[in-house]
N, C-alpha and C positions, 0 to 999 in steps of 0.2 A: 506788148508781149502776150498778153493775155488772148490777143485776136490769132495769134500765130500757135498760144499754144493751145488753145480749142482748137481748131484746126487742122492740127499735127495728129492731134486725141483721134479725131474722128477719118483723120484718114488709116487711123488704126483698126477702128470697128465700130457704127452706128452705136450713140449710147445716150443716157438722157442726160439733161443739166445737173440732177444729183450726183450720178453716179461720174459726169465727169469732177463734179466739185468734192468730192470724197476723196477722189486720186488725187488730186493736186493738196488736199488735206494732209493725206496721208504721210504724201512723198516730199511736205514742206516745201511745196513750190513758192508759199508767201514770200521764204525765207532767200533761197536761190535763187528764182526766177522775179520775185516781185510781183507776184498776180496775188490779190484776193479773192478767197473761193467764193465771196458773195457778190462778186461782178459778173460772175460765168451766167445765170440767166439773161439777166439784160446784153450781154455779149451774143449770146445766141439768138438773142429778139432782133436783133438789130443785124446781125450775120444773116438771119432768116430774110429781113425786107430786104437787103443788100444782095440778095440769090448767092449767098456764100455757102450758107449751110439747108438744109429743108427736113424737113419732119418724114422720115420714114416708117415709122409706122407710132401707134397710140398702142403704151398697154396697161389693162386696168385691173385694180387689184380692191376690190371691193367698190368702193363709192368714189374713192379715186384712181386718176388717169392719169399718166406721165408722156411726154412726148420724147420719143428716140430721135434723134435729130441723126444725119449722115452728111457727108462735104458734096457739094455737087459739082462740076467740072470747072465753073467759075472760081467756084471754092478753091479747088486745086488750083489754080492760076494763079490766084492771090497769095495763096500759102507757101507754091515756091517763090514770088516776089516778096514775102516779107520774111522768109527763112535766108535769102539771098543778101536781103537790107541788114537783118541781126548779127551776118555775120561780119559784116564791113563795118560794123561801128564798134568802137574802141570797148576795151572789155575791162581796163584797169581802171579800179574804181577804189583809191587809198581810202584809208580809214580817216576821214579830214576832223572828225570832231574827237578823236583821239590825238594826233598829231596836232591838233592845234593847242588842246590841252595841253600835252608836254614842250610847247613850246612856253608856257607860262607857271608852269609845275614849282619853278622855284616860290610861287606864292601864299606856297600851301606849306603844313608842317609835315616832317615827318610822316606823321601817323595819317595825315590824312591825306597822303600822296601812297605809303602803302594799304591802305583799306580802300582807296578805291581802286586801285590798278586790281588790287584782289577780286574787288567786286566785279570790274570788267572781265577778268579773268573767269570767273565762276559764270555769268551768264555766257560766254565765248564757248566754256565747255561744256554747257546744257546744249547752248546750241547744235556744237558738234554732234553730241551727242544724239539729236534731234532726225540729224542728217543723217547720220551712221543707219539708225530706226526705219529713214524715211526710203532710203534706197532697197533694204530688204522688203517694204510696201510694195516700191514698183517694181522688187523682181518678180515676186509674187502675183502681180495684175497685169504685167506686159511684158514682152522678150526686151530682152537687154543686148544689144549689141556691143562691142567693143568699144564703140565711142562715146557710148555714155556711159560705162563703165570706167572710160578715162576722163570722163567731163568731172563723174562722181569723185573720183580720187583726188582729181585738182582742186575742188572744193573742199574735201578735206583738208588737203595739204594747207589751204588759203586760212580755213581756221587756225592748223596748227602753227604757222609760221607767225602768226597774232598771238597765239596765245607761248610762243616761246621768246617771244619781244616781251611778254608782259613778265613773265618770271624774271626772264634777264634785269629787266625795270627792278622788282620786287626786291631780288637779290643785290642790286645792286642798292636801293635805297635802304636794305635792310644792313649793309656793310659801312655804310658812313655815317 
Protein backbone atom coordinates (compact mmCIF):
# COMPACT_ATOMS: atom_id res chain seq x y z
CA UNK A 1 0.00 0.00 0.00
CA UNK A 2 2.36 2.35 0.84
CA UNK A 3 4.02 1.90 -3.05
CA UNK A 4 0.62 2.70 -4.47
CA UNK A 5 -0.02 5.40 -2.05
CA UNK A 6 3.13 7.41 -2.87
CA UNK A 7 2.25 7.19 -6.18
CA UNK A 8 -1.24 8.27 -6.22
CA UNK A 9 0.35 11.43 -3.90
CA UNK A 10 2.57 12.25 -6.64
CA UNK A 11 0.43 11.85 -9.44
CA UNK A 12 -1.31 14.67 -7.65
CA UNK A 13 1.58 17.20 -7.64
CA UNK A 14 5.50 16.77 -7.55
CA UNK A 15 6.43 16.89 -3.77
CA UNK A 16 9.14 15.78 -1.32
CA UNK A 17 9.37 12.64 1.07
CA UNK A 18 8.42 15.23 4.07
CA UNK A 19 5.89 16.78 2.81
CA UNK A 20 4.32 13.54 1.35
CA UNK A 21 4.91 11.87 5.09
CA UNK A 22 3.11 14.95 6.86
CA UNK A 23 0.01 14.18 4.69
CA UNK A 24 -0.23 10.77 5.47
CA UNK A 25 0.53 11.96 9.33
CA UNK A 26 -1.96 14.24 9.11
CA UNK A 27 -4.74 12.34 7.47
CA UNK A 28 -4.02 9.04 9.66
CA UNK A 29 -3.10 7.03 6.98
CA UNK A 30 -1.08 4.52 9.65
CA UNK A 31 -4.40 3.98 10.86
CA UNK A 32 -6.80 3.35 7.65
CA UNK A 33 -4.51 2.67 5.10
CA UNK A 34 -1.56 0.79 7.17
CA UNK A 35 1.37 2.83 5.81
CA UNK A 36 4.11 4.19 8.16
CA UNK A 37 5.07 7.62 7.51
CA UNK A 38 8.82 6.61 8.17
CA UNK A 39 8.91 4.12 5.16
CA UNK A 40 7.89 6.82 2.56
CA UNK A 41 11.91 7.82 2.09
CA UNK A 42 13.12 4.39 1.56
CA UNK A 43 9.89 3.84 -0.58
CA UNK A 44 10.92 6.66 -2.77
CA UNK A 45 14.68 5.38 -2.91
CA UNK A 46 13.77 2.39 -4.03
CA UNK A 47 10.68 3.75 -6.55
CA UNK A 48 13.52 6.13 -7.65
CA UNK A 49 16.13 2.98 -8.89
CA UNK A 50 12.95 1.07 -10.09
CA UNK A 51 12.24 4.38 -12.79
CA UNK A 52 8.88 4.67 -10.78
CA UNK A 53 9.29 7.99 -9.48
CA UNK A 54 12.40 10.60 -10.30
CA UNK A 55 13.59 13.71 -8.72
CA UNK A 56 12.11 16.86 -10.39
CA UNK A 57 13.76 19.41 -9.11
CA UNK A 58 16.08 20.14 -5.64
CA UNK A 59 15.03 22.99 -3.33
CA UNK A 60 17.26 24.65 -0.70
CA UNK A 61 16.54 26.32 2.12
CA UNK A 62 19.52 27.50 3.73
CA UNK A 63 22.28 24.53 4.18
CA UNK A 64 19.66 22.22 3.53
CA UNK A 65 18.22 20.55 0.28
CA UNK A 66 15.10 18.53 -0.24
CA UNK A 67 14.42 16.55 -3.19
CA UNK A 68 10.69 16.89 -4.99
CA UNK A 69 10.24 13.72 -6.46
CA UNK A 70 7.25 13.50 -9.44
CA UNK A 71 5.77 9.70 -11.02
CA UNK A 72 7.26 9.14 -14.26
CA UNK A 73 5.28 7.32 -17.06
CA UNK A 74 6.43 3.97 -15.68
CA UNK A 75 5.40 5.23 -12.56
CA UNK A 76 2.03 5.56 -13.99
CA UNK A 77 1.81 2.10 -15.30
CA UNK A 78 2.51 0.49 -12.07
CA UNK A 79 0.24 2.82 -10.16
CA UNK A 80 -2.65 1.82 -12.17
CA UNK A 81 -1.61 -1.97 -11.86
CA UNK A 82 -1.46 -1.78 -8.30
CA UNK A 83 -4.62 0.67 -7.83
CA UNK A 84 -6.40 -2.26 -10.07
CA UNK A 85 -4.78 -5.26 -7.61
CA UNK A 86 -6.08 -3.06 -4.21
CA UNK A 87 -9.17 -3.19 -5.41
CA UNK A 88 -9.74 -6.98 -6.12
CA UNK A 89 -8.47 -8.01 -2.78
CA UNK A 90 -11.00 -8.66 -0.17
CA UNK A 91 -11.56 -5.60 2.09
CA UNK A 92 -13.33 -7.37 5.24
CA UNK A 93 -10.85 -7.47 7.82
CA UNK A 94 -13.04 -8.54 11.44
CA UNK A 95 -11.90 -7.55 14.46
CA UNK A 96 -10.19 -11.30 15.40
CA UNK A 97 -8.46 -10.31 18.69
CA UNK A 98 -11.75 -8.89 19.89
CA UNK A 99 -14.01 -11.71 18.82
CA UNK A 100 -11.84 -14.12 20.00
CA UNK A 101 -11.74 -12.58 23.29
CA UNK A 102 -15.36 -12.75 23.73
CA UNK A 103 -15.41 -16.03 22.64
CA UNK A 104 -13.62 -16.78 26.13
CA UNK A 105 -15.15 -13.65 28.15
CA UNK A 106 -16.84 -16.07 30.49
CA UNK A 107 -13.32 -16.28 32.21
CA UNK A 108 -13.05 -13.21 33.49
CA UNK A 109 -15.24 -11.33 36.31
CA UNK A 110 -17.48 -9.10 35.92
CA UNK A 111 -15.58 -6.13 36.53
CA UNK A 112 -13.00 -7.14 34.38
CA UNK A 113 -15.03 -7.92 31.25
CA UNK A 114 -16.75 -4.38 31.75
CA UNK A 115 -13.50 -2.24 32.16
CA UNK A 116 -11.97 -3.67 29.38
CA UNK A 117 -14.70 -3.48 26.81
CA UNK A 118 -14.72 0.12 28.34
CA UNK A 119 -11.16 0.49 27.57
CA UNK A 120 -11.68 -0.82 24.00
CA UNK A 121 -14.34 1.38 23.80
CA UNK A 122 -12.34 4.58 24.72
CA UNK A 123 -9.38 4.05 22.41
CA UNK A 124 -12.22 3.03 19.38
CA UNK A 125 -13.36 6.69 20.10
CA UNK A 126 -10.05 8.39 20.20
CA UNK A 127 -9.47 6.83 17.13
CA UNK A 128 -12.63 7.88 15.51
CA UNK A 129 -11.99 10.77 16.66
CA UNK A 130 -8.52 10.87 14.94
CA UNK A 131 -10.17 10.09 11.73
CA UNK A 132 -12.90 12.72 11.85
CA UNK A 133 -9.48 15.39 12.51
CA UNK A 134 -7.61 13.55 9.70
CA UNK A 135 -10.03 13.99 6.78
CA UNK A 136 -10.59 17.72 7.43
CA UNK A 137 -6.28 17.56 7.04
CA UNK A 138 -6.81 16.31 3.62
CA UNK A 139 -9.58 18.53 2.60
CA UNK A 140 -7.55 21.10 3.31
CA UNK A 141 -4.12 19.74 1.20
CA UNK A 142 -6.03 18.04 -1.64
CA UNK A 143 -9.47 18.10 -3.57
CA UNK A 144 -11.72 15.60 -2.24
CA UNK A 145 -13.93 13.80 -4.70
CA UNK A 146 -17.02 12.00 -3.88
CA UNK A 147 -15.48 8.77 -3.53
CA UNK A 148 -13.44 9.46 -0.99
CA UNK A 149 -15.65 11.41 0.77
CA UNK A 150 -17.64 8.06 0.74
CA UNK A 151 -14.51 5.89 1.49
CA UNK A 152 -14.23 8.53 4.59
CA UNK A 153 -17.74 7.91 5.90
CA UNK A 154 -17.57 4.00 5.62
CA UNK A 155 -14.58 4.18 7.81
CA UNK A 156 -16.44 6.05 10.10
CA UNK A 157 -19.36 4.01 10.03
CA UNK A 158 -16.70 0.82 10.61
CA UNK A 159 -15.69 2.47 13.91
CA UNK A 160 -19.02 3.29 14.89
CA UNK A 161 -20.56 -0.09 14.32
CA UNK A 162 -17.55 -1.37 16.81
CA UNK A 163 -17.99 0.79 19.19
CA UNK A 164 -21.99 0.14 19.30
CA UNK A 165 -21.25 -3.69 19.78
CA UNK A 166 -19.02 -2.61 22.62
CA UNK A 167 -21.79 -0.52 24.65
CA UNK A 168 -24.26 -3.21 23.73
CA UNK A 169 -21.48 -5.63 25.34
CA UNK A 170 -21.16 -3.01 28.27
CA UNK A 171 -24.94 -2.87 28.84
CA UNK A 172 -25.42 -5.89 28.69
CA UNK A 173 -22.69 -7.23 31.14
CA UNK A 174 -23.77 -4.28 33.33
CA UNK A 175 -27.67 -5.81 33.59
CA UNK A 176 -26.74 -9.32 34.80
Amino acid sequence: MTRLMVLGLLKTKPMSGYEIQQLLIKSQADSWAGILPGSIYHALKKMQTEGLVEINSIEKTGNRSKAIYKITTYGEMEFVKLLVESLQVSSVHLPSNLYTGLSFIQHLSKDEIIQSLQGQQAILEEQLEKQRSGIEIKRNHMPMDDVTELLFQNVFRQYELQIHLLKNLIRYYNNI
